[in-house]
Backbone as ProteinMPNN parsed JSONL, in Angstrom:
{"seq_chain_A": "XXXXXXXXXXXXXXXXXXXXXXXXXXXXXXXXXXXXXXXXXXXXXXXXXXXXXXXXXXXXXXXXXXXXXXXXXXXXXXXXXXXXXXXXXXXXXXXXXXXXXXXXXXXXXXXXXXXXXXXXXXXXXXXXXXXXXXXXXXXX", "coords_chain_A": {"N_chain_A": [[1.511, 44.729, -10.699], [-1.056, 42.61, -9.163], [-2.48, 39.913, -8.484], [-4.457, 36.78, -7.34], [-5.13, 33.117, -6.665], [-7.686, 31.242, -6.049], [-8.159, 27.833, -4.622], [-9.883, 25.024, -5.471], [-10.394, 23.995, -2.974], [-10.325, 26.358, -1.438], [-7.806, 27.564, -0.949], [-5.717, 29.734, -1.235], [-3.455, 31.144, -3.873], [-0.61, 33.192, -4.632], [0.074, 35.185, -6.966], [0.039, 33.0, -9.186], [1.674, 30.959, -11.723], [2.096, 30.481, -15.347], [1.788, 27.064, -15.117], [1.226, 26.77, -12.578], [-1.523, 27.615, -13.256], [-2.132, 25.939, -14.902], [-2.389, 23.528, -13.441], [-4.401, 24.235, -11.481], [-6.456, 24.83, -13.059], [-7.03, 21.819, -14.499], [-7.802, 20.803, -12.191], [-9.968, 21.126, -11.875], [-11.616, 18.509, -12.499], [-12.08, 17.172, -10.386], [-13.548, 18.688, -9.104], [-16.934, 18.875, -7.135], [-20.29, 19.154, -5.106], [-19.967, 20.486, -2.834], [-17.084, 21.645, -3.651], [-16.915, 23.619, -6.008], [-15.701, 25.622, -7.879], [-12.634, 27.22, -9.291], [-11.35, 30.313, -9.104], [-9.845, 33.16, -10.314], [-8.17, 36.243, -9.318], [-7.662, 39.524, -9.637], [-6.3, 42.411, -8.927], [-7.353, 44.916, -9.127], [-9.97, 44.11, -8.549], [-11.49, 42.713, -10.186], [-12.475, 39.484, -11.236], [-12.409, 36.053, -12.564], [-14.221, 32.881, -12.518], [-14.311, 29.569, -12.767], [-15.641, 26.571, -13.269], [-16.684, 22.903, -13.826], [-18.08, 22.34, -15.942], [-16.89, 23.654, -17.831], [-18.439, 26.264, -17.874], [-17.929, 29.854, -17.162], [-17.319, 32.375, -15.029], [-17.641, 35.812, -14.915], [-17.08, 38.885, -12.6], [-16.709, 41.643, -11.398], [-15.648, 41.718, -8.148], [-15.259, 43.545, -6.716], [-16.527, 46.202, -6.939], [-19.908, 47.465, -6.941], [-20.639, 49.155, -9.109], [-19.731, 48.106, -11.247], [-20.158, 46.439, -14.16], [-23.256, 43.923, -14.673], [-22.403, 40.454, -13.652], [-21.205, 38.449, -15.787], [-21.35, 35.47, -18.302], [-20.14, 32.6, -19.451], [-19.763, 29.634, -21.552], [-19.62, 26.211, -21.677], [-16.99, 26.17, -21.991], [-13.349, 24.789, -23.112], [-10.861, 23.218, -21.341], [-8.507, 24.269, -21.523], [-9.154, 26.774, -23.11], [-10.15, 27.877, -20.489], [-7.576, 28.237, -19.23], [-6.31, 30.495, -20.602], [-7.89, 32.406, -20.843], [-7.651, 32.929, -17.933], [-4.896, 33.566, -17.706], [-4.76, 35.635, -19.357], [-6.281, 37.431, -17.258], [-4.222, 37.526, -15.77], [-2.228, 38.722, -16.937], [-3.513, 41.186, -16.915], [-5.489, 42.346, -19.014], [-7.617, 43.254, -18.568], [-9.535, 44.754, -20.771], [-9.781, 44.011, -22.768], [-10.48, 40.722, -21.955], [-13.481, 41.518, -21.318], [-14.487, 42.891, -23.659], [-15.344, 40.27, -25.213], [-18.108, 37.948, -25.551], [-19.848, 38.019, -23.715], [-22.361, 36.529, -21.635], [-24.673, 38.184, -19.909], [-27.18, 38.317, -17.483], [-30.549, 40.362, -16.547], [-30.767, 42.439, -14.298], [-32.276, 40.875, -11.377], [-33.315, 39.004, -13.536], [-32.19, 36.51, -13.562], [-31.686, 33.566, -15.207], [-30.297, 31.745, -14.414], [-28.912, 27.632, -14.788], [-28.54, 25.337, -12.677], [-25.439, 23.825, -12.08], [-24.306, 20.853, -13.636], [-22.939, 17.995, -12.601], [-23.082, 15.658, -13.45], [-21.854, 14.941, -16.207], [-19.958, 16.517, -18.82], [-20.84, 19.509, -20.753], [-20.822, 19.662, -24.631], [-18.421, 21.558, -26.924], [-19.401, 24.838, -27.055], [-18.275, 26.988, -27.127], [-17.997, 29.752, -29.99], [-16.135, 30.014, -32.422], [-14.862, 32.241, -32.899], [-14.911, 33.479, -30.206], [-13.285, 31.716, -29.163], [-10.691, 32.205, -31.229], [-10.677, 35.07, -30.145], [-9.757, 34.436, -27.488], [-7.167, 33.063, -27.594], [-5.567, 35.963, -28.415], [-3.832, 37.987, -27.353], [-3.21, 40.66, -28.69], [-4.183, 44.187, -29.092], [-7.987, 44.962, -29.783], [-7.776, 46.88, -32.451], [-4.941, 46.077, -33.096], [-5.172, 44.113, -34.498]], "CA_chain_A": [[0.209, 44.111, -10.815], [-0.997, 41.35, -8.293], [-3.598, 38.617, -8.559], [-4.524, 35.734, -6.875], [-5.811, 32.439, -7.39], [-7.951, 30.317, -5.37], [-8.009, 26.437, -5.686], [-11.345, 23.842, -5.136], [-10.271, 23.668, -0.827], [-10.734, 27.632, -0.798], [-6.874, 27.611, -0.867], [-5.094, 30.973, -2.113], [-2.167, 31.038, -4.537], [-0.68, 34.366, -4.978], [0.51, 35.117, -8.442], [0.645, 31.428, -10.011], [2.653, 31.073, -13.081], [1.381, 29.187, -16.216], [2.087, 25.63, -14.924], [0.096, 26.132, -11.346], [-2.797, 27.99, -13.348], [-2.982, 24.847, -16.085], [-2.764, 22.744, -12.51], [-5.67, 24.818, -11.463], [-7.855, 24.321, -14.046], [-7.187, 20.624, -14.439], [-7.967, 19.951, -10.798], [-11.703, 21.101, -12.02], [-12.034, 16.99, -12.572], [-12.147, 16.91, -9.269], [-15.038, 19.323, -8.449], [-17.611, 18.485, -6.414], [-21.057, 19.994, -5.287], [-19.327, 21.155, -1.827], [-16.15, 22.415, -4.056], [-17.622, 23.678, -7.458], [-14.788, 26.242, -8.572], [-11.655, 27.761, -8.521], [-10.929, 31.617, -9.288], [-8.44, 34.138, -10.53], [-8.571, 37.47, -8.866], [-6.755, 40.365, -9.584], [-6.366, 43.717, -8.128], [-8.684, 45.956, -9.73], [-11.613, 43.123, -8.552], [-12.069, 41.625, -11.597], [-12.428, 37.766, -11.042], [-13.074, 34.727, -12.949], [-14.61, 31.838, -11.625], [-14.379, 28.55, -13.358], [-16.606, 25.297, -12.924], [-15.851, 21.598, -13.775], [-18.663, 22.166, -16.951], [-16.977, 24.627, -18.935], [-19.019, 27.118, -17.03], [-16.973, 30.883, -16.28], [-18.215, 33.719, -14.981], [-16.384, 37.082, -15.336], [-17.603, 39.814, -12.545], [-15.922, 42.184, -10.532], [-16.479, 41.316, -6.467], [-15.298, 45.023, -5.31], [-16.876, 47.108, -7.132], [-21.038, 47.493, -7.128], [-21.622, 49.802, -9.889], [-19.42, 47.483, -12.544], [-21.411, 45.54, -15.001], [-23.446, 42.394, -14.125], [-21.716, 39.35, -13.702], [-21.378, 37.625, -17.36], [-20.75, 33.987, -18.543], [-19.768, 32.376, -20.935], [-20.447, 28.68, -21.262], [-18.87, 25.265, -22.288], [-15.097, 25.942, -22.526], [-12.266, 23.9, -22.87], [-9.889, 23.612, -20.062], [-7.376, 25.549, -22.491], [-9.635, 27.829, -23.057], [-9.952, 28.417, -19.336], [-6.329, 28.46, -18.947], [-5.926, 31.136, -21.423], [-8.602, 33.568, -19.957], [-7.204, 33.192, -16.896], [-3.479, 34.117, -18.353], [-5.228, 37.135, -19.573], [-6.525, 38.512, -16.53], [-2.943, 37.455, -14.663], [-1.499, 40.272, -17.396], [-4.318, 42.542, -16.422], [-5.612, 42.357, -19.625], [-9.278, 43.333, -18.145], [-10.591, 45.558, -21.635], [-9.455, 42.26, -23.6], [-11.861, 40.151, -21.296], [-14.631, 42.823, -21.017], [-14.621, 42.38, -25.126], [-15.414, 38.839, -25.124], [-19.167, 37.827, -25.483], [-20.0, 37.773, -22.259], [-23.951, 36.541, -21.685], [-25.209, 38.966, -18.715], [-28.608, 39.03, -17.186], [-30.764, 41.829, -16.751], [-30.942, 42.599, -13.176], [-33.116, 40.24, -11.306], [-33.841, 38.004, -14.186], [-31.38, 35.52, -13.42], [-32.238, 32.226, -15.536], [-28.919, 30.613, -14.562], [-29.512, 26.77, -14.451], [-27.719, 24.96, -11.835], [-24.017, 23.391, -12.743], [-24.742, 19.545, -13.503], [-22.034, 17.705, -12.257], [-22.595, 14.192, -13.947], [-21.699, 15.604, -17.487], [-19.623, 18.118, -19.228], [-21.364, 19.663, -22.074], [-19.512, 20.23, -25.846], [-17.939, 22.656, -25.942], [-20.418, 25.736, -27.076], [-17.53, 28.386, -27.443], [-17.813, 30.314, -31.199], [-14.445, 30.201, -33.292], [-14.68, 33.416, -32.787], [-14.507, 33.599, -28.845], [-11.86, 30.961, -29.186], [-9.761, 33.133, -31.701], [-10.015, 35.916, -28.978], [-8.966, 33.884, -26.006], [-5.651, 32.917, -27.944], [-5.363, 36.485, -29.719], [-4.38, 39.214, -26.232], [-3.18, 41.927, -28.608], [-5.414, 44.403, -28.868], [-8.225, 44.889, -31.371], [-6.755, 47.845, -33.296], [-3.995, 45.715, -33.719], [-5.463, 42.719, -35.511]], "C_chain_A": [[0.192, 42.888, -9.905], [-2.143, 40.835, -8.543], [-3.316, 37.485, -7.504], [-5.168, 34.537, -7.155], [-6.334, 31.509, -6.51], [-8.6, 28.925, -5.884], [-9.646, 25.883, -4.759], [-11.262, 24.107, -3.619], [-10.723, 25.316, -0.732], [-9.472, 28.284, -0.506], [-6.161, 28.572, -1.884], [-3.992, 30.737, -2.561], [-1.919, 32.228, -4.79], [0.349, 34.352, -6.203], [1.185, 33.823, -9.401], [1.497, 32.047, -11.428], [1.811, 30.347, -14.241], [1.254, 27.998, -15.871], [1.203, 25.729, -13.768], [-1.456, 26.796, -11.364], [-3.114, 26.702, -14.032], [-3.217, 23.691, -14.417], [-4.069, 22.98, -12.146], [-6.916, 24.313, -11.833], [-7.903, 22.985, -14.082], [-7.627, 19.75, -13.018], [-9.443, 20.015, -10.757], [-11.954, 19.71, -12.089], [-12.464, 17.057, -11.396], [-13.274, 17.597, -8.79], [-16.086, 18.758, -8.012], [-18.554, 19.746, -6.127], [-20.3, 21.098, -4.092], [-18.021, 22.002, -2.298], [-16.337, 22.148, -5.227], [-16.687, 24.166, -8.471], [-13.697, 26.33, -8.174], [-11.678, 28.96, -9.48], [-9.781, 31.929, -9.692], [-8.686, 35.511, -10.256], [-7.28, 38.54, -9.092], [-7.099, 41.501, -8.729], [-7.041, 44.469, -8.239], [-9.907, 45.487, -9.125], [-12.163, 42.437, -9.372], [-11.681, 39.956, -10.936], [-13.237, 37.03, -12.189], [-12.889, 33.219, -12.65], [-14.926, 30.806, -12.856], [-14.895, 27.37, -12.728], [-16.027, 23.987, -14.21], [-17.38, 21.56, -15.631], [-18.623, 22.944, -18.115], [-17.762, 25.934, -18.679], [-17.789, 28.177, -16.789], [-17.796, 31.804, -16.196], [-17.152, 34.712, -14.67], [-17.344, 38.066, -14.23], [-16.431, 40.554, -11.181], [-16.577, 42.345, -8.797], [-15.809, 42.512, -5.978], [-15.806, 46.41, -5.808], [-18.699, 47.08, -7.758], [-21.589, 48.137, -8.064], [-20.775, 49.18, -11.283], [-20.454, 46.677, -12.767], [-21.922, 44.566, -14.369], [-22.61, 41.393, -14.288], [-22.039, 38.554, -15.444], [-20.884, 36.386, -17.324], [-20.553, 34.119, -19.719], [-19.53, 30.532, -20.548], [-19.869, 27.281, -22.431], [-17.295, 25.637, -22.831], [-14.238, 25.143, -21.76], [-11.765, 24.412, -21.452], [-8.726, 24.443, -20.783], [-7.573, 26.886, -22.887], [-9.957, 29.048, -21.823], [-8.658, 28.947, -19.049], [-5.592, 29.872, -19.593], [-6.688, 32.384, -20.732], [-8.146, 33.974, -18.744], [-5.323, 33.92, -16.847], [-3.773, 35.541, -18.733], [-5.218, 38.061, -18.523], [-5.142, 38.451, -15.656], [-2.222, 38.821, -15.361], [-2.26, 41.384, -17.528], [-4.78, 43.264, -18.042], [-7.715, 42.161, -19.594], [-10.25, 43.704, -19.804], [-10.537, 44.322, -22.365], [-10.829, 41.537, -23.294], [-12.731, 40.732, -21.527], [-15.22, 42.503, -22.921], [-15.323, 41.519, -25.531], [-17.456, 38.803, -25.0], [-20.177, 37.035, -24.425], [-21.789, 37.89, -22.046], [-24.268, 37.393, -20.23], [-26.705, 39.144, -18.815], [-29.382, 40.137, -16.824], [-31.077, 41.483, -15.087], [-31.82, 42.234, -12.328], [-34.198, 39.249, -11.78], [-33.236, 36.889, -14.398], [-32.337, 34.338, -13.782], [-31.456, 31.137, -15.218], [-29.253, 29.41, -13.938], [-28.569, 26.188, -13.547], [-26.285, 24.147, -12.683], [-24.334, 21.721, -12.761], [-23.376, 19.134, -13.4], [-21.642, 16.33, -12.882], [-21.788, 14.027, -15.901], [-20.572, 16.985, -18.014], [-20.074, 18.13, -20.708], [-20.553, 19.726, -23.396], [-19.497, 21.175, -25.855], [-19.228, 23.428, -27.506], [-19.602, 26.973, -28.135], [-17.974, 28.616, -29.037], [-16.425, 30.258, -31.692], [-13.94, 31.507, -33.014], [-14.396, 34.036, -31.834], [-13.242, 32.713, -28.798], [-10.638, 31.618, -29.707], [-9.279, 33.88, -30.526], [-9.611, 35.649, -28.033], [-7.542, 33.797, -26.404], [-5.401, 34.459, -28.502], [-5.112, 37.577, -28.319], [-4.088, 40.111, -26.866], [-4.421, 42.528, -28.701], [-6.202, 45.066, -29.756], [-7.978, 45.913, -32.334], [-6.005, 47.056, -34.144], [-3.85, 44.468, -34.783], [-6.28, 42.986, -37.097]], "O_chain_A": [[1.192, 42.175, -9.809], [-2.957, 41.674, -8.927], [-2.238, 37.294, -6.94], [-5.99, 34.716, -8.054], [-5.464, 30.776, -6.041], [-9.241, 28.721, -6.915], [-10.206, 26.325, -3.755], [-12.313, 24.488, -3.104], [-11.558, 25.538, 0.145], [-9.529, 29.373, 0.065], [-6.024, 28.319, -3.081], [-3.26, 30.082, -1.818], [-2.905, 32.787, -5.27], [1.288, 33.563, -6.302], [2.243, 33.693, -10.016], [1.768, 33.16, -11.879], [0.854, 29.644, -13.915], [0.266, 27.567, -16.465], [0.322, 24.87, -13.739], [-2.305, 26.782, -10.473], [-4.248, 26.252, -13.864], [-4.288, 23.086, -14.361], [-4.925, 22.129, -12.387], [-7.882, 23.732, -11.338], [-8.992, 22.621, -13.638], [-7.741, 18.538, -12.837], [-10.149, 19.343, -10.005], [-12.997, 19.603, -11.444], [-13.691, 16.96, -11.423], [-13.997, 16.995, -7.996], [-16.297, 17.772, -8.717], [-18.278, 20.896, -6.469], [-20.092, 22.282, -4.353], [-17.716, 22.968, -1.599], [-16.15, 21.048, -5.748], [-16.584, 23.652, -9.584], [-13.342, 25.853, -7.096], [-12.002, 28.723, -10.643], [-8.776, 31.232, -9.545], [-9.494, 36.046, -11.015], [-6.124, 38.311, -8.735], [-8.046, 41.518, -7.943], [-7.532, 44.88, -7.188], [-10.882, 46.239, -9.096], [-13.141, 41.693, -9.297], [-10.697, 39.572, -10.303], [-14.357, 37.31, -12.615], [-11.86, 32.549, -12.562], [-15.664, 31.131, -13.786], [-14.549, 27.174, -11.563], [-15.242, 24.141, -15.146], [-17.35, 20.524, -16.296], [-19.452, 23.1, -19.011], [-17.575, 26.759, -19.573], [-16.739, 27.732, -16.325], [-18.737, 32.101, -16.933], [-16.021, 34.459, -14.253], [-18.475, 38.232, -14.688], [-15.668, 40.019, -10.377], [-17.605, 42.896, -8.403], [-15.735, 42.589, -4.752], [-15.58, 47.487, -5.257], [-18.863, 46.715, -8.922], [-22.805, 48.028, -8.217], [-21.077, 49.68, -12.367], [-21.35, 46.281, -12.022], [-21.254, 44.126, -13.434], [-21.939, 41.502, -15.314], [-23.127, 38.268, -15.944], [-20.058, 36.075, -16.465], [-20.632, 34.961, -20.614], [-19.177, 30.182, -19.422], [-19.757, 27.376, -23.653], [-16.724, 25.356, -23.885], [-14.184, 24.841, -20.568], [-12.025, 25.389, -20.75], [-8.183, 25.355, -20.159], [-6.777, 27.816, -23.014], [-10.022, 30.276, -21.883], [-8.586, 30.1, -18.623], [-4.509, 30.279, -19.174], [-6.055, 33.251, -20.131], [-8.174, 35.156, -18.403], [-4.825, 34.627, -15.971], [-3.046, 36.482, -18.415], [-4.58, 39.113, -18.506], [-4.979, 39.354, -14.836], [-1.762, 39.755, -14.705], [-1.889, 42.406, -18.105], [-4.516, 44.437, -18.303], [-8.576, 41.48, -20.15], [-11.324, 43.159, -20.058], [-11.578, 43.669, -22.434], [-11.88, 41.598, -23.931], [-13.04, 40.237, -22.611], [-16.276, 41.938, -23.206], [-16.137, 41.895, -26.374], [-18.009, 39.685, -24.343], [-20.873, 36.021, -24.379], [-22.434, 38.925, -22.212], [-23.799, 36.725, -19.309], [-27.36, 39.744, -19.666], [-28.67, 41.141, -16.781], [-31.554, 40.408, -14.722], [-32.58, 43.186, -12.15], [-35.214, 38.797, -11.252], [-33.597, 36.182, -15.339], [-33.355, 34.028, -13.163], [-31.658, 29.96, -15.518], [-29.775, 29.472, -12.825], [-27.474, 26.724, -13.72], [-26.313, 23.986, -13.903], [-24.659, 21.316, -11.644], [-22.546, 19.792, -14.027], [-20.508, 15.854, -12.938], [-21.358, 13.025, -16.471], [-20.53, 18.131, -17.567], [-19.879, 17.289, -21.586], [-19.355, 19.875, -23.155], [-20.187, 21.924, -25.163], [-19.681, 22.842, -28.49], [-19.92, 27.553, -29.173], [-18.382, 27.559, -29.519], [-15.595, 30.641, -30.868], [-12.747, 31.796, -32.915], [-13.743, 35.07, -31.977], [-12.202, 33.182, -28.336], [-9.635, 31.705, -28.998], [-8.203, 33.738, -29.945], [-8.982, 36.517, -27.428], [-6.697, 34.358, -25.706], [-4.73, 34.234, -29.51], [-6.163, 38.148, -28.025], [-4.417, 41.109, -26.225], [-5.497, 41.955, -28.53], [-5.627, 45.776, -30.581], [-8.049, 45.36, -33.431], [-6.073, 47.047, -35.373], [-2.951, 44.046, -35.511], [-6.506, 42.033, -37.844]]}, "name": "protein", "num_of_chains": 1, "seq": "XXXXXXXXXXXXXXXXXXXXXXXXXXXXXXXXXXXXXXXXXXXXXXXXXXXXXXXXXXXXXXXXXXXXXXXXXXXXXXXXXXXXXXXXXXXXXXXXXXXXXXXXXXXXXXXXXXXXXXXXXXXXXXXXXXXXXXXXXXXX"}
C-alpha cells in the first residue's frame, strides 16, 4: 500500500509515519489564504484534505464516477490526525462510513474557510467514537 502526503508549501511526503502526520496537521496553525491545506493521498485516489478550521474533505481525485466530494466540519487536530492514520492503513470503507455531508451535484453551498477563527468543534460523539474505533463495524 502507498500514500502520500502533501504539506501547506505543496511539498510531498511519501508514506509519513505517525509523528510527521501529527507534524502535518499541527503546521495547519500556520495556514494561510495562499496555503489553506495539507492532504493525505493514497493509491486507490482517495484523499483527504484538511484546513486550519477543522474543515476536511474526503473525495477521490482519480476517479470521476466515485461519490461527491464530502465534508465533515470542525474537527480537532486529533481528530484529523486519526482520519488521516486511517486512510495511511487503507482503511477507505471505514472512512466512506463516517457522516460525510455531500452536495447534490451543482448545489454547492460551501462557505468560504474563515481564517481569523476556528470554530468549536461540531464533530458528534459519535463521529469521534468512529475516528478512534478502525475495526470494523461487524466487529463492534
Amino acid at each position: 500500500m502507498s500514500y502520500h502526503a502533501t504539506d501547506l508549501m505543496g511539498e510531498s511526503i511519501d508514506e509519513p509515519d505517525e509523528s510527521q502526520i501529527r507534524a502535518l496537521v499541527q503546521s495547519l496553525s500556520q495556514a494561510d489564504d495562499e496555503h489553506p491545506d495539507v492532504s493525505l493521498n493514497h493509491e486507490s485516489g482517495w484523499s483527504l484534505s484538511a484546513f486550519r478550521d477543522g474543515l476536511v474533505i474526503w473525495e477521490n481525485v482519480e476517479d470521476e464516477d466515485a461519490d461527491e466530494p464530502g465534508e465533515l466540519e470542525g474537527l480537532s487536530q486529533d481528530e484529523i490526525v486519526q482520519l488521516f492514520l486511517r486512510l495511511a492503513r487503507g482503511d477507505i470503507a471505514g472512512i466512506n462510513e463516517l457522516a460525510w455531508q455531500r452536495d447534490q451535484p451543482g448545489t454547492s453551498q460551501r462557505s468560504p474557510v474563515r481564517w481569523n477563527s476556528v470554530p468549536p468543534h461540531r464533530s458528534s460523539s459519535a463521529v469521534q467514537a468512529t475516528l478512534t474505533d478502525s475495526r470494523p463495524t461487524a466487529a463492534r
